[in-house]
C-alpha angles and dihedrals in degrees: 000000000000117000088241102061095076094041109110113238132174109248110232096186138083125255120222097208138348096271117140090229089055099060094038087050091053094051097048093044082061119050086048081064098045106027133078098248107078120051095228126097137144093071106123111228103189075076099055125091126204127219148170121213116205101194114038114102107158090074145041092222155310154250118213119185112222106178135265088038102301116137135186111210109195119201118205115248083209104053092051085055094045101043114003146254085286095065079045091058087064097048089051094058085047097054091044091064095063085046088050082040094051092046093056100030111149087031129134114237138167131194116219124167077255086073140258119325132191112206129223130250089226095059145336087277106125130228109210137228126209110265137192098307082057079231120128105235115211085193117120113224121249114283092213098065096029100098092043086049089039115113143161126255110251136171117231126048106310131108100314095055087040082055087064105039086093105038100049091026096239112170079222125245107333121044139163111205095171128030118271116243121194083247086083103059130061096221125030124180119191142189114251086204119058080005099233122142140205121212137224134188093200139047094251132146095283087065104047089050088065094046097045089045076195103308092099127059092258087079125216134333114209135186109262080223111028097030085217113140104265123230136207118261146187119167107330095330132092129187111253107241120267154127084290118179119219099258085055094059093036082060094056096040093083134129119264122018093239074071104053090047096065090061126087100230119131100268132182124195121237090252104054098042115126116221111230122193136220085237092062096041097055 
């Protein structure tokens, strides 16, 4: 823990609702603006709101632009139970780089192993952010290289949020902080024989493919490690293979496995599953 997570500060931003993540959120957000820790300033926070959001769980958070510079940065309820407030805290510097992004959009910037500059409308003269010594530079970057580093502000994941990852020790766009559990997905498929699963949040091809086994037109679905035909599961069941509709799938993707017993779809329990190669199949 950083020194500057138990140091009191006065919130200057908005909450969105009365969740605990939101107000922690807030503090924390900050104090990574204001404080000495984390090389990013500039970014006004009287102009950030803080949310929780109770049902996302395909992602950590979120940035909204709201005009004239107003944001709105929602945390996931279900990332701060799974992993804890301290995989929050680098969502949070994350989301407050596309804030940082939305405030300046437009805006010249260049990146030196001075820091990170950005650069006034007047001139080419920079103004400096703190990098990674958490230090303000009043050196002006080299000339030489200056056209090649120079970039424009943009919201999103290009080079203005990449000029961030190491600074602010961000994993990028894409991160896990818990393990995943089949529980977090709407449709699993497995392999009966080494038993891993892959998991979907829509009913796509992929899907299908495990369902069908290759008695429906999406074709076959194989593990990636035994090259045996997968299967959909849920619990200890999976659902036997066939040219199986939609609505059919949709049925035996619920829940909880007590569920799936009281249908009267062709099941067949984890135990007595047949593995079936690829070999055999083509």
């Amino acid at each position: 823990m950083k020194p500057t997570d138990s140091r009191p500060t006065q919130p200057v931003g908005s909450l969105a609702d009365d969740h605990e993540l939101s107000a922690r959120a807030r503090r924390y957000g900050e104090r990574v603006v204001s404080g000495t820790d984390w090389p990013i300033e500039n970014v006004d926070c009287t102009k950030i709101t803080w949310g929780t959001s109770k049902r996302a769980k395909r992602r950590h958070g979120r940035c909204s632009y709201d005009g004239d510079g107003e944001v709105t940065i929602t945390l996931t309820e279900h990332t701060y139970e799974r992993a804890g407030f301290e995989a929050c805290q680098t969502t949070i510097r994350h989301e407050l780089v596309h804030a940082w992004q939305y405030q300046h959009r437009g805006r010249q910037a260049i990146s030196t192993e001075s820091g990170l500059h950005v650069l006034t409308d007047s001139d080419a003269s920079p103004t400096t952010q703190r990098y990674s010594d958490h230090t303000a530079s009043l050196e002006a970057p080299q000339t030489h290289s200056q056209d090649e580093a120079k970039f424009t502000i943009e919201t999103g994941h290009g080079k203005s949020f990449r000029a961030w990852i190491g600074p602010l020790e961000l994993p990028g766009r894409c991160s896990r902080y818990y393990e995943r559990r089949p529980s977090d997905f709407a449709y699993v498929y497995a392999c009966p024989d080494c038993t891993n699963w892959w998991g979907k949040h829509r009913l796509c091809k992929s899907v299908r493919q495990a369902a069908h086994g290759g008695e429906g037109s999406s074709g076959y679905r194989y593990c990636t490690n035994c090259e045996v035909l997968l299967h959909l599961r849920v619990g200890e069941w999976y659902l036997a293979h066939g040219d199986h509709d939609d609505v059919t799938i949709k049925t035996f993707a619920q829940p909880d496995a007590a569920s799936v017993v009281d249908t009267d779809l062709p099941l067949i329990h984890l135990e007595d599953s047949t593995p079936i190669s690829r070999s055999a199949v083509e």
